[in-house]
BATORGU-89123 format. One record per residue: residue in one letter; x negated, y negated, z negated of N, C-alpha, C, O in turn; residue number from 1. Coordinates in pm, whole numbers, plus 50000, padded with zeros to 5 digits. Last residue first. Example, Ala and Ser with C-alpha at 12.3 -4.5 7.8 and 13.67 -1.06 7.14 Angstrom:
<nodes>
[node "S",[48715,50225,49292],[48633,50106,49286],[48710,49997,49213],[48659,49886,49196],2]
[node "A",[48681,50569,49220],[48770,50450,49220],[48680,50330,49220],[48576,50332,49154],1]
</nodes>
This chain:
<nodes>
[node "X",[53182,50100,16214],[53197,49944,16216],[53224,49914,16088],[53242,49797,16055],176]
[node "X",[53041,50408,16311],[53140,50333,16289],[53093,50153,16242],[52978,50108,16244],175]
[node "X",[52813,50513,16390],[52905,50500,16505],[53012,50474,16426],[53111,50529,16475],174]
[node "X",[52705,50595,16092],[52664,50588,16224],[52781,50620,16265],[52852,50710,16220],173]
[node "X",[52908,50502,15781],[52831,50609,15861],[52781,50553,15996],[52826,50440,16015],172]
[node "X",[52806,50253,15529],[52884,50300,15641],[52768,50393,15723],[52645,50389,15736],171]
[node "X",[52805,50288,15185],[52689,50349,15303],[52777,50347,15449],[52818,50459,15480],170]
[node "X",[52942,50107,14939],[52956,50240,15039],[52834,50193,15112],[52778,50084,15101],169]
[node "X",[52757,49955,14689],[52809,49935,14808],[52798,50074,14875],[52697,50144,14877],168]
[node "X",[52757,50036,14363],[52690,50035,14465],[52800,49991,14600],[52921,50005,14587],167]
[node "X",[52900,50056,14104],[52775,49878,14111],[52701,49944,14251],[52583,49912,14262],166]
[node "X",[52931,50383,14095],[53005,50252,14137],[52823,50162,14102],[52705,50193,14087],165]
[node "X",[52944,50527,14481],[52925,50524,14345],[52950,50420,14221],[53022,50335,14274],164]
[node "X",[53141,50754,14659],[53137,50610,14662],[53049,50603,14508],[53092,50677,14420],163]
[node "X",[53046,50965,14929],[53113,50913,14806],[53046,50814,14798],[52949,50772,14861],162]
[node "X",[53207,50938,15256],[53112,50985,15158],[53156,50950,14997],[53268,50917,14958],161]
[node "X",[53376,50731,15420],[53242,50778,15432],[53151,50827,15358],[53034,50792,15366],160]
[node "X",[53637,50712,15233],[53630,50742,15358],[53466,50819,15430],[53455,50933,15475],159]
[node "X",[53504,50876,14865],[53593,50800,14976],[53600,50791,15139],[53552,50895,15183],158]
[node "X",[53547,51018,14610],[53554,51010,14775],[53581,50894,14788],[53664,50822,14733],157]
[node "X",[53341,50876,14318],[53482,50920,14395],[53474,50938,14511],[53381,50872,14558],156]
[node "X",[53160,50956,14031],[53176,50940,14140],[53265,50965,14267],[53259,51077,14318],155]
[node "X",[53219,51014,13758],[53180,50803,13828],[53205,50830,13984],[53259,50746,14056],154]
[node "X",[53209,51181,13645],[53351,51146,13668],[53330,50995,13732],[53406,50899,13746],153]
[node "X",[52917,51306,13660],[53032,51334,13722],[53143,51242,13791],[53169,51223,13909],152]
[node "X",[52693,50985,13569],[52824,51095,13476],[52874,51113,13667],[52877,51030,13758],151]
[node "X",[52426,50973,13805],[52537,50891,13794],[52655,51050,13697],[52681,51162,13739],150]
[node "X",[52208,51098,13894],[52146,51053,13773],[52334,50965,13720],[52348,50910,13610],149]
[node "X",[52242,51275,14110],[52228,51122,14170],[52179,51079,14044],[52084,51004,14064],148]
[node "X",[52359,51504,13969],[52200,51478,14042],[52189,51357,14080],[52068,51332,14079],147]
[node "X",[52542,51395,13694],[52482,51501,13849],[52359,51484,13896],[52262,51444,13831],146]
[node "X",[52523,51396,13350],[52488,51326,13459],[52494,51455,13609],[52455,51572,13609],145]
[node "X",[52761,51543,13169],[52628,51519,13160],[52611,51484,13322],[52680,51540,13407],144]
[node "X",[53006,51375,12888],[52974,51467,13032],[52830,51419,13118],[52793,51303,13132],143]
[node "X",[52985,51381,12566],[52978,51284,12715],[52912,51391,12832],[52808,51455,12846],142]
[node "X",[53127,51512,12320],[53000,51530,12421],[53051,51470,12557],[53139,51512,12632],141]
[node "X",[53247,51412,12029],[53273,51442,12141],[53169,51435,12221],[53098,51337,12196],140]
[node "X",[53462,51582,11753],[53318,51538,11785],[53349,51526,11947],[53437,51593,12001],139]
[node "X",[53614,51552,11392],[53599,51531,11513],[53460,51519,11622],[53362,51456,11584],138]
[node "X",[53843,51635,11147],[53703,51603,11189],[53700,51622,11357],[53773,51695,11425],137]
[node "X",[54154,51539,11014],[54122,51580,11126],[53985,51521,11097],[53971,51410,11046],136]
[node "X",[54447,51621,10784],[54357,51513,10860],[54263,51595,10927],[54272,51716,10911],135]
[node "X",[54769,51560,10754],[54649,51616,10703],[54560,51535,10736],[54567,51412,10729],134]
[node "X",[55002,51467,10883],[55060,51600,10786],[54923,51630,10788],[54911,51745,10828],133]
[node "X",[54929,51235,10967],[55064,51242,10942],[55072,51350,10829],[55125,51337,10719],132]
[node "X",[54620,51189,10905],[54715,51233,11002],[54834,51182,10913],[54830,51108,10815],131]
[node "X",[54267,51055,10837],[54376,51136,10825],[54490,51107,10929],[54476,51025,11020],130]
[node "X",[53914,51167,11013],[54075,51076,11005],[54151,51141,10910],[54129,51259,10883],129]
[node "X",[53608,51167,11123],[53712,51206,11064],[53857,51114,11046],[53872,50996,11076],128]
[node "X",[53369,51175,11396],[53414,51111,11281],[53499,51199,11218],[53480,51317,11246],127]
[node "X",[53162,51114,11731],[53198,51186,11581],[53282,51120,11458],[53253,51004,11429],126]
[node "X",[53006,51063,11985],[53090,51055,11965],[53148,51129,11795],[53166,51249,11815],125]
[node "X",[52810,51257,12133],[52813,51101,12188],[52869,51020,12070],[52808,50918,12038],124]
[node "X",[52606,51464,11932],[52749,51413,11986],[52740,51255,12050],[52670,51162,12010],123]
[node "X",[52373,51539,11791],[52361,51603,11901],[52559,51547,12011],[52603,51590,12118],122]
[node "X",[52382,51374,11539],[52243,51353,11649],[52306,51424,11783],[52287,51361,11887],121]
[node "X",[52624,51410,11409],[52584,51277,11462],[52473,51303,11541],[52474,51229,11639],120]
[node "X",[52585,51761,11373],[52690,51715,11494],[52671,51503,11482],[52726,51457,11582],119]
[node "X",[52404,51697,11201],[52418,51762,11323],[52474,51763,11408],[52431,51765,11523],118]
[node "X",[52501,51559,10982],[52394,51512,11081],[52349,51575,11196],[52273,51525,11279],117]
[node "X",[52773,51705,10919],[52742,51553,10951],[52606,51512,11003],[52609,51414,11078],116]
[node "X",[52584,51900,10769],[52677,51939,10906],[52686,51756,10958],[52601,51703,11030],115]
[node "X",[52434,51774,10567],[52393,51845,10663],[52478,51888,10818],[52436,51899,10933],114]
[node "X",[52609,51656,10446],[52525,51569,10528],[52454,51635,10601],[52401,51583,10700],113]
[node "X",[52750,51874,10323],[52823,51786,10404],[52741,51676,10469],[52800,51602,10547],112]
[node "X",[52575,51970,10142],[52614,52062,10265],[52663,51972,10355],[52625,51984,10472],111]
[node "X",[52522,51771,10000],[52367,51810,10111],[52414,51884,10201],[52362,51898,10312],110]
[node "X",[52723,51759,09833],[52661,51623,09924],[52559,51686,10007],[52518,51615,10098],109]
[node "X",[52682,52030,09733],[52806,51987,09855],[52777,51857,09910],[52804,51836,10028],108]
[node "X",[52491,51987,09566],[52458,52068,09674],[52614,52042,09784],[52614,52043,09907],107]
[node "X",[52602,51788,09361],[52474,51738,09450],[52462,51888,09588],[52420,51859,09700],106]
[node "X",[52930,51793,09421],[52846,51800,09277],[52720,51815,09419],[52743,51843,09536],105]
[node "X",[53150,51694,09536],[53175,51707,09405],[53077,51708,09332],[53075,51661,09219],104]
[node "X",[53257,51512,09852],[53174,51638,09784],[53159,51593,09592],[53160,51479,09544],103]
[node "X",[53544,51596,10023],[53486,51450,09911],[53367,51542,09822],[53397,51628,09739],102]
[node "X",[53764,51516,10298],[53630,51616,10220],[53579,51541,10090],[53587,51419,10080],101]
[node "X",[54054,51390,10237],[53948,51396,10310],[53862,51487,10205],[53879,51516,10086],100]
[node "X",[54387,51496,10133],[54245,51476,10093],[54146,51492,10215],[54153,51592,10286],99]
[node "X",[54576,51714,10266],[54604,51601,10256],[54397,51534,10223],[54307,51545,10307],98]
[node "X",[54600,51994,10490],[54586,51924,10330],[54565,51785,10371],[54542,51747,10485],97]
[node "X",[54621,52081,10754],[54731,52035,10674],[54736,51979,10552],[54836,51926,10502],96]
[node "X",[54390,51983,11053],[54381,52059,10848],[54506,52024,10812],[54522,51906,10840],95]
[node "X",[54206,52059,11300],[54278,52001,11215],[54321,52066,11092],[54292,52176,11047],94]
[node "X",[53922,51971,11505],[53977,52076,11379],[54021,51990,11273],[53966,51909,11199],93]
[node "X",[53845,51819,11816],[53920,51837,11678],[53936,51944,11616],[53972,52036,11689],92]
[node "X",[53626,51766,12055],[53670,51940,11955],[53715,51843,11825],[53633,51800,11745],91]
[node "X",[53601,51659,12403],[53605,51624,12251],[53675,51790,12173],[53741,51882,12222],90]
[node "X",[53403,51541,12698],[53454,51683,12637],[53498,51651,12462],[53402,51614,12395],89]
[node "X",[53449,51320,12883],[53383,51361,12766],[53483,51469,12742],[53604,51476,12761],88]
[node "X",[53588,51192,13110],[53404,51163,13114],[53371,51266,12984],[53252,51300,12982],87]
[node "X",[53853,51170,13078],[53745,51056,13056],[53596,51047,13064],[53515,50958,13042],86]
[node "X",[53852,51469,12887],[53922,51347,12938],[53851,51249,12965],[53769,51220,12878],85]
[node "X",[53992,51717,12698],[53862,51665,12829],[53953,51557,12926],[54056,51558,12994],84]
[node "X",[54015,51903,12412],[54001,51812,12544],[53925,51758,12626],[53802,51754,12623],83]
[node "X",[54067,52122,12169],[53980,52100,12251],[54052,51983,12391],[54153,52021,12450],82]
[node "X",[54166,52180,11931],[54198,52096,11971],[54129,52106,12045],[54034,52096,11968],81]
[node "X",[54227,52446,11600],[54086,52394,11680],[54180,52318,11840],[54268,52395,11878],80]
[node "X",[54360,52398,11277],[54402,52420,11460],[54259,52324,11548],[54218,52208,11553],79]
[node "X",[54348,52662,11033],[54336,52500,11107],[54316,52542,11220],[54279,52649,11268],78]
[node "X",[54561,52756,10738],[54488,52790,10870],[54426,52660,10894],[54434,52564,10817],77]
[node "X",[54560,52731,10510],[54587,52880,10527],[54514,52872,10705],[54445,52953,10766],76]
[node "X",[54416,52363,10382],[54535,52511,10445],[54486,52678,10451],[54386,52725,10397],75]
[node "X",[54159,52338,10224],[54282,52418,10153],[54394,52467,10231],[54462,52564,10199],74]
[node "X",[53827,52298,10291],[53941,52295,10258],[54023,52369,10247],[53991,52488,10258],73]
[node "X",[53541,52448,10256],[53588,52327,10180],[53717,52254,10191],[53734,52156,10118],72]
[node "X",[53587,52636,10499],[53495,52691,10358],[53539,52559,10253],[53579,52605,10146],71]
[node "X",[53689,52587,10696],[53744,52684,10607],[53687,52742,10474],[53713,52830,10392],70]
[node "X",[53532,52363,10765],[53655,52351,10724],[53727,52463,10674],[53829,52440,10609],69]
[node "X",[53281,52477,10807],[53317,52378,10743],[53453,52374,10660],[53475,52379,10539],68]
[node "X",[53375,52661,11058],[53294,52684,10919],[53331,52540,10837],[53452,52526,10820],67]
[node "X",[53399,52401,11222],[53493,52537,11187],[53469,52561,11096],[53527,52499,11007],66]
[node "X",[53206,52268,11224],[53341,52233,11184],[53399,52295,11142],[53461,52278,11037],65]
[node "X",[53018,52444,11342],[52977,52381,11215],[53096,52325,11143],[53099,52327,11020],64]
[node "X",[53137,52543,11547],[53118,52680,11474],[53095,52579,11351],[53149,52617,11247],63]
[node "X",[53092,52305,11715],[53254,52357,11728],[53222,52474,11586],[53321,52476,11514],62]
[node "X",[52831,52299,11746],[52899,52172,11660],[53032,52230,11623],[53080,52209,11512],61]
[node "X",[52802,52537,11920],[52727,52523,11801],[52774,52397,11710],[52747,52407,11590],60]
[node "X",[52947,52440,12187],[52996,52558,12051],[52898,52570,11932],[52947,52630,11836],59]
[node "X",[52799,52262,12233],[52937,52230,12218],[52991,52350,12133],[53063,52346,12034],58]
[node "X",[52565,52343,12275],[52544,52219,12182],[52693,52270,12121],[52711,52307,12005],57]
[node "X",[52602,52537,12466],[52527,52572,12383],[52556,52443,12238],[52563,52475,12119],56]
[node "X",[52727,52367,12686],[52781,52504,12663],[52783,52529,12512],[52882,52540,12440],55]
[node "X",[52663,52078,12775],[52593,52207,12745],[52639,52245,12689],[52634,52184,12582],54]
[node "X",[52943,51972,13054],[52855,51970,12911],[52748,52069,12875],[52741,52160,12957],53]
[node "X",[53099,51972,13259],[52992,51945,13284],[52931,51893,13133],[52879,51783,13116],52]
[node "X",[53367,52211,13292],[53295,52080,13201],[53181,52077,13210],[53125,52180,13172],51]
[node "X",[53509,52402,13425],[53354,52369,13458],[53394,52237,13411],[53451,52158,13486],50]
[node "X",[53737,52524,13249],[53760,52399,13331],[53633,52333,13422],[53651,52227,13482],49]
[node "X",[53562,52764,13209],[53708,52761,13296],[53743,52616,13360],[53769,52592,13478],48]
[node "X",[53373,52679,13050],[53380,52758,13193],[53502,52739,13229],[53510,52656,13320],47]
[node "X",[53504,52550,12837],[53404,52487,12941],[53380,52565,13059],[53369,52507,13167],46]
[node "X",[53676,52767,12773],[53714,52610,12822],[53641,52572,12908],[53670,52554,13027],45]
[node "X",[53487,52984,12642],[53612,52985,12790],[53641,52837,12850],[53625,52810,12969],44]
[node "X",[53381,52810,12468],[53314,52850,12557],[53376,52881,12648],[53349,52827,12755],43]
[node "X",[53590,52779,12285],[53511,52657,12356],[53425,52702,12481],[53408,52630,12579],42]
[node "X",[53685,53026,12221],[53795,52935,12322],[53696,52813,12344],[53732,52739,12436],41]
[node "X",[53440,53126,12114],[53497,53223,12212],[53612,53078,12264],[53587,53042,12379],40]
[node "X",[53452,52926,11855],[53299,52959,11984],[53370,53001,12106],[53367,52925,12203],39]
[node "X",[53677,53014,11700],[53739,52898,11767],[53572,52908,11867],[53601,52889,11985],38]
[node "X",[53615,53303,11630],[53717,53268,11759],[53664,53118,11866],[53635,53099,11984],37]
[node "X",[53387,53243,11492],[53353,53310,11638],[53479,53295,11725],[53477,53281,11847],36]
[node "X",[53571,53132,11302],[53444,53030,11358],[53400,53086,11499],[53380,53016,11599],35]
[node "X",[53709,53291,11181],[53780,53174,11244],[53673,53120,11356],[53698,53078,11469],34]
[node "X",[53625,53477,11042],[53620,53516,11171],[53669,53422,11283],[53675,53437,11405],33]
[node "X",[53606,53390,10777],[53521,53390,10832],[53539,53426,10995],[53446,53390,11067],32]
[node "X",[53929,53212,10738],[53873,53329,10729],[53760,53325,10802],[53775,53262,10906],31]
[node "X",[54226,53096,10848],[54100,53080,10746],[54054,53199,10711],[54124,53285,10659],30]
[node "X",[54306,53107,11151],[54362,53167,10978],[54207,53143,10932],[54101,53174,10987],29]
[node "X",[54408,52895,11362],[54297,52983,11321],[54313,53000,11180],[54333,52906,11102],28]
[node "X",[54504,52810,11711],[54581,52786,11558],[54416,52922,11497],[54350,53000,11567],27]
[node "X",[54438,52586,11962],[54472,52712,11900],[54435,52721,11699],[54372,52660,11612],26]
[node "X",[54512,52414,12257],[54546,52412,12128],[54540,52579,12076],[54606,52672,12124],25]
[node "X",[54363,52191,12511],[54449,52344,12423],[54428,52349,12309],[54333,52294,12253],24]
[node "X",[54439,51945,12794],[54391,52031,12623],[54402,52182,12639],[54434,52259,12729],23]
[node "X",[54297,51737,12974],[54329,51876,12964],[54352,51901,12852],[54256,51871,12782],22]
[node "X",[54404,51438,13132],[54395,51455,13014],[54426,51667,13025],[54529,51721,13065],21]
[node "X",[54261,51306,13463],[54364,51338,13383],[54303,51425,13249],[54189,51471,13248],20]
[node "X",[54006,51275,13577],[54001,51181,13468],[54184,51218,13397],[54223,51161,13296],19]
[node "X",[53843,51521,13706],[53958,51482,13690],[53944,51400,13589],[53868,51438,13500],18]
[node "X",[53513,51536,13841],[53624,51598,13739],[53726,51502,13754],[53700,51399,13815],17]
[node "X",[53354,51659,14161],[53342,51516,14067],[53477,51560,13960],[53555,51633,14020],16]
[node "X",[53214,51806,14317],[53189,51839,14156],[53231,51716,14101],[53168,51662,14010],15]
[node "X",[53235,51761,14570],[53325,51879,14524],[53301,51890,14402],[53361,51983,14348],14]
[node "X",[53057,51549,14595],[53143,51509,14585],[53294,51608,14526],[53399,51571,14473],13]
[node "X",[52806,51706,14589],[52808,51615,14455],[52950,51561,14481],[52990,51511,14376],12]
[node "X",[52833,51868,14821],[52847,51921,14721],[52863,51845,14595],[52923,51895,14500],11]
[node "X",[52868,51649,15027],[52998,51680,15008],[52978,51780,14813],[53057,51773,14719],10]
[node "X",[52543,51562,15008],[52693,51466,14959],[52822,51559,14935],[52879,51548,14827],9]
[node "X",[52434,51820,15034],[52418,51712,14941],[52514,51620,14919],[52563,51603,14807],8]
[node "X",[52560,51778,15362],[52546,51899,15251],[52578,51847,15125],[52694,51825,15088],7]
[node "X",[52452,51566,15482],[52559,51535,15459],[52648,51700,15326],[52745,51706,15250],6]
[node "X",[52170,51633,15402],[52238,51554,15320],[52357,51536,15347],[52417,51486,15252],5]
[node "X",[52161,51830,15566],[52118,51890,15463],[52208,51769,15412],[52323,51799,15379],4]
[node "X",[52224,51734,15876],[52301,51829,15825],[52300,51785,15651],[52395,51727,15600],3]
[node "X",[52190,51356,15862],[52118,51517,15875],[52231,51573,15833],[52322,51515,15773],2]
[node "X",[52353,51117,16041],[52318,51173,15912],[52277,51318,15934],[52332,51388,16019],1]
</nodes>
């Protein structure tokens, strides 16, 4: 095997992610300044944990929730949720009121289909729930392909390189 590609392999193999479960959790007082926080901890995340997402999408859906939720519901605060698990980056913002969103009069149906269609076109993944003690909007970005064209988290060491999957290992020269 050439230098360059055995290169090429080890580097696509030093970028493969952890399929264990990361979070964090941070709490946010309602208030316009909620929205640049909860940007500032999505954006540390993804750098810090190098999530293989766009940066840009993930805090721009994360700022629409945010906003959202301090502008049309009723706790004092909500807790921005970030994880990574599985191939996908996900952003909960949670709420202690009880009531899902429910728009009231024709410009809150347009605000709420407006954020709702932004974060449905640009998310793998999206919805809402209730909880125990509120309820929760949600979005999640599927981790973005490596260079082989194969998600990150598909591809594992193994003895001779990495392994991909629906492929057969590659045995190396001068082995059996």
């Amino acid at each position: 095997m050439q230098a360059s590609q055995r290169s090429r392999i080890d580097a696509m193999t030093t970028r493969t992610r952890p399929t264990e479960l990361r979070q964090r959790r941070v709490r946010l007082t309602r208030e316009p300044a909620a929205a640049a926080e909860a940007r500032s901890q999505v954006r540390a995340v993804i750098r810090a944990w190098e999530v293989p997402v766009d940066p840009d999408i993930a805090v721009l859906l994360t700022s629409d929730l945010v906003t959202y939720a301090i502008t049309h519901w009723d706790s004092e605060t909500v807790t921005l949720a970030v994880r990574c698990s599985r191939g996908q980056l996900r952003i909960d913002i949670y709420d202690a009121s009880l009531p899902l969103p429910v728009a009231v009069d024709e410009q809150a149906a347009a605000d709420t289909r407006s954020v709702l269609a932004l974060v449905a076109t640009l998310s793998a993944e999206w919805g809402s729930f209730l909880t125990f003690t509120g309820k929760t909007m949600y979005f999640a970005l599927a981790f973005q392909a490596g260079e082989s064209g194969v998600p990150l988290t598909s591809v594992s060491p193994g003895p001779n390189g990495p392994v991909y999957p629906g492929r057969a290992p590659t045995p190396r020269a001068g082995r059996t």
